[in-house]
N, C-alpha and C positions, 0 to 999 in steps of 0.2 A: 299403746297405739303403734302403730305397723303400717311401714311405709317401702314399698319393694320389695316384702320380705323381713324387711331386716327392723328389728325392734329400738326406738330412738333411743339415745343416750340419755341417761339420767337427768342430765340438765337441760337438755332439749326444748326450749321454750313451756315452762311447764306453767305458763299464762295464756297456751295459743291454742287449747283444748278446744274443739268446738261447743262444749257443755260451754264454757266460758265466755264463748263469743255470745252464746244466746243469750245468759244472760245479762252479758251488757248493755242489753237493751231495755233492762230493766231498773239500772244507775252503776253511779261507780262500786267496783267490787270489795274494793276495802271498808265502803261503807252502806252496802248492801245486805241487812241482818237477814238470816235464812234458817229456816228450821230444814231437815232431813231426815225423812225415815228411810230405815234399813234395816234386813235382815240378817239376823245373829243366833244360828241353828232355828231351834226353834220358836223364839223368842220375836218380837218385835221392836224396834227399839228407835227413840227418837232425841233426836241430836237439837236442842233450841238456843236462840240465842246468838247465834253463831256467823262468823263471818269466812267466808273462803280464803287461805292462802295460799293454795295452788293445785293444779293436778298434776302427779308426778309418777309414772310409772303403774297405770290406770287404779291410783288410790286418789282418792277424794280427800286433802289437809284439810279439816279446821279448825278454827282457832275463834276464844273469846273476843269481845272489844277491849282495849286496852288491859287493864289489868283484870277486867271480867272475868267469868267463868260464863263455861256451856252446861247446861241444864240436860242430861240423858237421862231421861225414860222407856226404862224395859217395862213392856208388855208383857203378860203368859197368859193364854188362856181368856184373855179379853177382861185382863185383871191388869194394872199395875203393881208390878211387884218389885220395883228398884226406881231410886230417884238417885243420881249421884251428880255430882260437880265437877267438872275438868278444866285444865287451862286448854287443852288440844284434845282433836280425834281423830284420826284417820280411817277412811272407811272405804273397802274395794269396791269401787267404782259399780261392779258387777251385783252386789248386795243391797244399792241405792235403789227404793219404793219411788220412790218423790221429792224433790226439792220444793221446798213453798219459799217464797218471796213476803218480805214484809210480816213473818209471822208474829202475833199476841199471844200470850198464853194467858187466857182468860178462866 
């Protein structure tokens, strides 16, 4: 994010993104579960489960509920082809499809 020119410091409120004010509209962020897809070359790939801990340097943190894990699903070809578990992801802001609110994975 860029202000005057001049790109803000690493620590620069990295709670005061406007991505994050919108969705505080939607409850508090620490306990606001969120799935995210995003793009990874060719692939599709989706982030569940998951709660935001910050934007920092236009990358997207996230992070499990507690000692949770996040649920990531690569796509190819309109096939699932990876299921894997992480405590954390980070993802360039630039390659985020969608953010869903309140996601199930049913």
């Amino acid at each position: 994010m860029e202000a005057s020119g001049e790109k803000q410091p690493v620590d620069a409120d990295p709670m005061g993104h406007p991505l994050l004010a919108g969705l505080r509209h939607f409850g508090d962020l620490e306990n606001l579960c969120i799935a995210v897809e995003f793009e990874c070359d060719d692939c599709c790939k989706k982030a569940l489960n998951a709660r935001i801990l910050k934007i920092i340097c236009e990358f997207l943190v996230l992070v499990g509920f507690g000692d949770g894990c996040i649920l990531v699903k690569t796509i190819s070809g309109g096939e699932l082809v990876e299921k894997e578990l992480v405590k954390a992801i980070v993802i360039p802001l630039d390659r985020v499809c969608s953010i869903e609110i309140g996601a199930v994975q049913v």
